[in-house]
KOLROTI-252298 format. One record per residue (C-alpha): x, y, z; residue in three letters. Coordinates in nm, 3 decimals, padded with zeros to 5 digits. Each point is the difference from the previous one (the first is absolute). Layout:
<recs>
[[X Y Z] 'Ala'];
...
</recs>
This chain:
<recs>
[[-06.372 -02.668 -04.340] 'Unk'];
[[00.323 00.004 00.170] 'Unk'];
[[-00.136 -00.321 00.303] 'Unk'];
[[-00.135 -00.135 -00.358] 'Unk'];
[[00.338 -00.012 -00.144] 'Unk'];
[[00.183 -00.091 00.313] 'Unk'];
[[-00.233 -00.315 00.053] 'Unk'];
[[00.067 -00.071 -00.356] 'Unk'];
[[00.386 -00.013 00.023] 'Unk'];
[[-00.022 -00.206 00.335] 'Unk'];
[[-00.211 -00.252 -00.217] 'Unk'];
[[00.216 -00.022 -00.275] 'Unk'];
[[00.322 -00.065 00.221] 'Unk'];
[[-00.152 -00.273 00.153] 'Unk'];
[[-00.146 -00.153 -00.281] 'Unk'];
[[00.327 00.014 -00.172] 'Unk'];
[[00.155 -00.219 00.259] 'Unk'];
[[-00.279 -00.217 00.101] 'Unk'];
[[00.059 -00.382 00.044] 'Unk'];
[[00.379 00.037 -00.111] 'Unk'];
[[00.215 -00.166 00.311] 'Unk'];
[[00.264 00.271 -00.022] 'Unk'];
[[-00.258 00.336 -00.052] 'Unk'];
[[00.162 00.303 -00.042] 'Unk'];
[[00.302 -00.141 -00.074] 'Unk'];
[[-00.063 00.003 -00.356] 'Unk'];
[[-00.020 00.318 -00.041] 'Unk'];
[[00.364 -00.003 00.042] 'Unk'];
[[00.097 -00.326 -00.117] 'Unk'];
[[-00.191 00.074 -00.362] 'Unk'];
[[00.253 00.277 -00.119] 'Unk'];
[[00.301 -00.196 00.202] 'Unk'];
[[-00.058 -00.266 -00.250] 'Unk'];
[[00.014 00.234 -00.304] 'Unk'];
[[00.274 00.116 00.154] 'Unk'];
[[00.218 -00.339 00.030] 'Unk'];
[[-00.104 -00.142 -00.350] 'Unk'];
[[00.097 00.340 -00.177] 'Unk'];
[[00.314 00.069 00.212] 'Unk'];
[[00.101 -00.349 -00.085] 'Unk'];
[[-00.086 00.044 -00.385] 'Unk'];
[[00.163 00.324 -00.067] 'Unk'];
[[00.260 00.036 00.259] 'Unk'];
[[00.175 -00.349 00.022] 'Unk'];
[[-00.187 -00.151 -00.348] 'Unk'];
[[-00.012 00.290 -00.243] 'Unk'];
[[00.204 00.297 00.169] 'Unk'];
[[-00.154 00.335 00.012] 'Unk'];
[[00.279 00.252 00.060] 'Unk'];
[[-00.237 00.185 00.236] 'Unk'];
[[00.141 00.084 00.369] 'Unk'];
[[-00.168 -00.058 00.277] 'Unk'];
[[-00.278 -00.182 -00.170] 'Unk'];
[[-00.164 -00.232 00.284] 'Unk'];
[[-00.145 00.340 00.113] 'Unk'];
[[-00.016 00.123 -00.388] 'Unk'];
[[-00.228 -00.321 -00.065] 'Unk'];
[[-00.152 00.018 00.302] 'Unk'];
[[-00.150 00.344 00.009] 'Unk'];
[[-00.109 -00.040 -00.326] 'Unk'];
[[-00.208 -00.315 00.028] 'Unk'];
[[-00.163 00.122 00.392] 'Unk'];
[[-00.125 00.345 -00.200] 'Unk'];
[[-00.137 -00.219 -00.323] 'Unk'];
[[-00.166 -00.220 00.258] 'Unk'];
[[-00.223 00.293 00.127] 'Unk'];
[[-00.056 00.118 -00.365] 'Unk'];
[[-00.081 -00.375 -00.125] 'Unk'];
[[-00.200 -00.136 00.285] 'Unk'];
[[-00.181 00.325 00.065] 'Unk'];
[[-00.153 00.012 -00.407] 'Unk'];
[[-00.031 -00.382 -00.004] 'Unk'];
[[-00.270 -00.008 00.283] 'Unk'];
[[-00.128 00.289 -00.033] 'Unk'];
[[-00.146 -00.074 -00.358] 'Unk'];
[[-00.179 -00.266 00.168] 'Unk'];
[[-00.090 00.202 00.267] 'Unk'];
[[-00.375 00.096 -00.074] 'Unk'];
[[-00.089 -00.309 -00.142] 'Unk'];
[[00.131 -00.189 00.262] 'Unk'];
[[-00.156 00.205 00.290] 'Unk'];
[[-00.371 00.022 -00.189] 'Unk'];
[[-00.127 -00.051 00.345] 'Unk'];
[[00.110 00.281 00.164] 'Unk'];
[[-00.033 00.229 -00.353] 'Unk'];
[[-00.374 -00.085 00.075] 'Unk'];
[[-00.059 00.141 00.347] 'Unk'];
[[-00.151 00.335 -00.010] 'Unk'];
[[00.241 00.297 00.070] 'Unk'];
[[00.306 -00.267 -00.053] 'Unk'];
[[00.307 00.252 -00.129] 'Unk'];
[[00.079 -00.164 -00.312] 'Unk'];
[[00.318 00.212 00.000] 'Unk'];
[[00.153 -00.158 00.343] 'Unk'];
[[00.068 -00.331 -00.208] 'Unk'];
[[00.250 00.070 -00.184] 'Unk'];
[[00.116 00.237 00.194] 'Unk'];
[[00.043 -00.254 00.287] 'Unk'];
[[00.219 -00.226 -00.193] 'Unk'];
[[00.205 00.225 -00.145] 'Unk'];
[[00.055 00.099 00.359] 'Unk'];
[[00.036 -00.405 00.117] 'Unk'];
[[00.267 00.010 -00.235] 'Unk'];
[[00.202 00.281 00.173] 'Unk'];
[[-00.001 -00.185 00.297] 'Unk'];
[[00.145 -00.305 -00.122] 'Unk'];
[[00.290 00.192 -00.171] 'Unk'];
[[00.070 00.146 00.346] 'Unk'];
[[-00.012 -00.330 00.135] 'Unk'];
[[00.321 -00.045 -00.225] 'Unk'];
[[00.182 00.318 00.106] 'Unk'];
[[00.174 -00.197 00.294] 'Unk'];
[[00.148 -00.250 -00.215] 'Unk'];
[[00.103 00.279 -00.272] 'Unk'];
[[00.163 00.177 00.276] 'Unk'];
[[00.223 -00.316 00.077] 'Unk'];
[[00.093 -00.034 -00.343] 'Unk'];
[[00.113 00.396 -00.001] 'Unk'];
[[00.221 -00.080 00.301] 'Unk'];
[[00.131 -00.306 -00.141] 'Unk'];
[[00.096 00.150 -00.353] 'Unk'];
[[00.134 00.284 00.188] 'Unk'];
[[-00.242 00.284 -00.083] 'Unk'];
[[-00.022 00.266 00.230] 'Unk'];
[[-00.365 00.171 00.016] 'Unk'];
[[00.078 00.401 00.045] 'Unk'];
[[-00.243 00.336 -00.006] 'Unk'];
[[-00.137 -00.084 -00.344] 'Unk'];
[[-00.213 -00.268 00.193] 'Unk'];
[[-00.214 00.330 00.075] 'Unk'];
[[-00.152 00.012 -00.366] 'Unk'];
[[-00.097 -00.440 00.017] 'Unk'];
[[-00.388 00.086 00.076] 'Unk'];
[[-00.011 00.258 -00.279] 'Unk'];
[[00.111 -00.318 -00.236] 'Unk'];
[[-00.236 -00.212 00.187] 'Unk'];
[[-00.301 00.264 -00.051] 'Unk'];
[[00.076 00.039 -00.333] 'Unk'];
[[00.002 -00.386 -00.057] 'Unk'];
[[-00.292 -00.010 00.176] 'Unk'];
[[-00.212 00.267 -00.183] 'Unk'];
[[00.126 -00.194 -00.354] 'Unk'];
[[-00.131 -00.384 00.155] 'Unk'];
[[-00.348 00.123 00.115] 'Unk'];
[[-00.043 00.214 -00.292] 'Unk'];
[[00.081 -00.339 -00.216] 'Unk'];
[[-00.190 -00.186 00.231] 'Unk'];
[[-00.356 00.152 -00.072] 'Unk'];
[[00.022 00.035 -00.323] 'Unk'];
[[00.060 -00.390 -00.007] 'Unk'];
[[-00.283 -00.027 00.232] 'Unk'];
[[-00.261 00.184 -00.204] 'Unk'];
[[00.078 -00.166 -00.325] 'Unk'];
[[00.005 -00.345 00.117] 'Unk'];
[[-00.413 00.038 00.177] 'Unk'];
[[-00.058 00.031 -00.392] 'Unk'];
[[00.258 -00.159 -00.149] 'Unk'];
[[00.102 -00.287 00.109] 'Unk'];
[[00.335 -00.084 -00.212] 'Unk'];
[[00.154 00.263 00.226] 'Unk'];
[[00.080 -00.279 00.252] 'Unk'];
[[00.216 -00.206 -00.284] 'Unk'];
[[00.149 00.356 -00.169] 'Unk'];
[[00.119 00.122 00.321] 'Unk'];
[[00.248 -00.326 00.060] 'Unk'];
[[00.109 00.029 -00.375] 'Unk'];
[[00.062 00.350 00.042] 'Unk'];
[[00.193 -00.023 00.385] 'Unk'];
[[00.245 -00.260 -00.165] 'Unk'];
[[00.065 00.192 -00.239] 'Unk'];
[[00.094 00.287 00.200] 'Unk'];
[[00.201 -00.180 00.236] 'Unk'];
[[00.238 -00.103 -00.270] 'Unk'];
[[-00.016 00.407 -00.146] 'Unk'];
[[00.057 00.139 00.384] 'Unk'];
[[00.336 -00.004 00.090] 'Unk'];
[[-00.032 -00.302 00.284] 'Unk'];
[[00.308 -00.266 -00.051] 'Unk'];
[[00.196 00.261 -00.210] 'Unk'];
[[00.153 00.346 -00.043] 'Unk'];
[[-00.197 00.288 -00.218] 'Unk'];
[[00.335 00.180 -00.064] 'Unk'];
[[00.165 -00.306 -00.128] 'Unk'];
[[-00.272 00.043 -00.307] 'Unk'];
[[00.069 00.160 -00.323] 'Unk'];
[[-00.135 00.379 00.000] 'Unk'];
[[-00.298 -00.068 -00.189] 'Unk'];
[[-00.102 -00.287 00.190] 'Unk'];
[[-00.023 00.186 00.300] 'Unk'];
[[-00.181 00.242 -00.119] 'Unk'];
[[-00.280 -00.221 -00.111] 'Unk'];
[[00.040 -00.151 00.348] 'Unk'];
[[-00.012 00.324 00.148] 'Unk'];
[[-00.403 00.053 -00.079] 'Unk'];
[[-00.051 -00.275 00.269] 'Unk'];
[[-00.038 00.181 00.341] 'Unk'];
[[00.105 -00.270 00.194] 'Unk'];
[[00.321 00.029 -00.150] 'Unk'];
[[00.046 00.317 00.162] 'Unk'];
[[-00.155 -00.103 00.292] 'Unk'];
[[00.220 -00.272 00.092] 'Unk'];
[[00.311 00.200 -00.141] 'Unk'];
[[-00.118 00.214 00.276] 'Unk'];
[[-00.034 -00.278 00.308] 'Unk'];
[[00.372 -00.076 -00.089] 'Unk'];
[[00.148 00.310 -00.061] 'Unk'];
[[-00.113 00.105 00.439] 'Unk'];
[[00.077 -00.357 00.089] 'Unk'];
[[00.291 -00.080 -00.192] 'Unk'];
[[00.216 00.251 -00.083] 'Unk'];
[[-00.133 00.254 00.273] 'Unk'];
[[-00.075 00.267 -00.247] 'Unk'];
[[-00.303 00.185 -00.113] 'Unk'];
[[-00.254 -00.144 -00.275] 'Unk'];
[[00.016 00.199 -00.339] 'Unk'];
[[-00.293 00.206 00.093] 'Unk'];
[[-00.024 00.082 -00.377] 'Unk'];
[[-00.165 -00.311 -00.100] 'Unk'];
[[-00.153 -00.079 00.391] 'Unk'];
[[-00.205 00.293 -00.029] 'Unk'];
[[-00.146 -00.067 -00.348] 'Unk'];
[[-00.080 -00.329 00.119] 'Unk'];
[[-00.173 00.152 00.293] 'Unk'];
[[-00.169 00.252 -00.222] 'Unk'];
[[-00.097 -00.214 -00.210] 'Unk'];
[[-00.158 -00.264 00.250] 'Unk'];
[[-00.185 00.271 00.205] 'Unk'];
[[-00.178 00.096 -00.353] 'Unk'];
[[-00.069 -00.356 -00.078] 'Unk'];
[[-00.102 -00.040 00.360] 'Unk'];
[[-00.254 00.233 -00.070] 'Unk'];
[[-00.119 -00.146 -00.396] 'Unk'];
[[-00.026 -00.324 00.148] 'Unk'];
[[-00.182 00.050 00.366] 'Unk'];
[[-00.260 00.178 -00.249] 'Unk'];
[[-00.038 -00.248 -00.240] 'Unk'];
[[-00.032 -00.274 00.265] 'Unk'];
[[-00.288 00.206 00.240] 'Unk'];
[[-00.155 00.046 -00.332] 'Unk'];
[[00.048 -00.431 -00.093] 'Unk'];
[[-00.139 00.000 00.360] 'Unk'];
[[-00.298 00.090 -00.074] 'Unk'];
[[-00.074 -00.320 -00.201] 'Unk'];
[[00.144 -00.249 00.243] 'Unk'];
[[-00.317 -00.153 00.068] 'Unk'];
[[-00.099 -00.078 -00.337] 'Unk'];
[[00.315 -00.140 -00.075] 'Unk'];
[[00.055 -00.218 00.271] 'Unk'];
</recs>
């Protein structure tokens, strides 16, 4: 499954890009122009009294991108590919799999740019770098997990494809993006605090900002949590699987 996967991602990258006269390019220009109109709105417009927040907005809007564009196409990602779902011995599974994996690649597309920013706000990246790809596995354990359970409902349901938007804008504005989660009242962020990207992007800045460790308290609920939903969902979609066919 792995050359299944593999051919998968190299597909979806190009796809992405196809017929656009600047390509790749946009996966780096997309979050640079988040980054511009909400540095503009709350740093010169509406003042947030956040340091260093070019890389504070930054970081968080490159780590919702994975999370968003991962579960947006991959509730489509069945349906769409009915095709392939209907060759015999076709790994269902790879699918989303492969875009949650697309989606990786684009984010690390954006790491050289994020690294500029660092060095031009004046963070300095130390030894806490070291624990990054635990945040990153942990992120990516929670996206796939969310990613086939999408997948599975929407072969069946279709209004998954219009929730999923409704739901994704509504947790951008309840993930701390374009502002601070300590700057909320206590009881706000603890309602917050139920959403793991939250901690996961909490996480991203605390190794790239500040150069200290992520509260592994939280990180590793998050990360036990995901690798048990992981597991509830990857069962409930091989079992979906089975009715592909008749679905599509």
């Amino acid at each position: 499954m792995r050359d299944t996967i593999s051919v998968l991602v190299m597909r979806d990258q190009k796809s992405r890009f196809k017929s656009t006269v600047m390509g790749v390019f946009w996966a780096v220009a997309s979050p640079m122009l988040f980054l511009l109109t909400f540095y503009l709105l709350f740093k010169v417009i509406l003042p947030l009294q956040i340091p260093n927040y070019a890389a504070h907005l930054f970081i968080g809007i490159v780590v919702w991108s994975w999370f968003q564009g991962a579960t947006s196409e991959s509730v489509t990602s069945i349906v769409a590919n009915s095709a392939l779902i209907a060759q015999p011995g076709f790994p269902a599974v790879a699918l989303p799999l492969s875009v949650t994996t697309s989606h990786l690649l684009t984010l690390i597309l954006t790491l050289p740019v994020l690294v500029v920013i660092l060095l031009f706000s004046g963070t300095s990246i130390g030894l806490s770098l070291i624990a990054l790809p635990v945040v990153m596995a942990a992120m990516f354990i929670f996206v796939l997990a969310v990613s086939y359970l999408v997948a599975g409902l929407n072969v069946s349901f279709r209004d998954m494809q219009y929730i999923v938007p409704i739901v994704l804008q509504l947790g951008y504005f309840t993930t701390p993006i374009f502002y601070d989660a300590t700057n909320l009242p206590d009881r706000t962020r603890a309602v917050l605090g139920l959403n793991p990207m939250l901690h996961i992007i909490e996480a991203f800045r605390a190794i790239l900002m500040r150069d200290s460790w992520p509260d592994w308290g939280p990180l590793s609920l998050v990360l036990g949590g995901s690798l048990c939903f992981l597991w509830l969902s990857q069962m409930f979609f091989r079992r979906a699987s089975l009715r592909f066919l008749e679905e599509l």
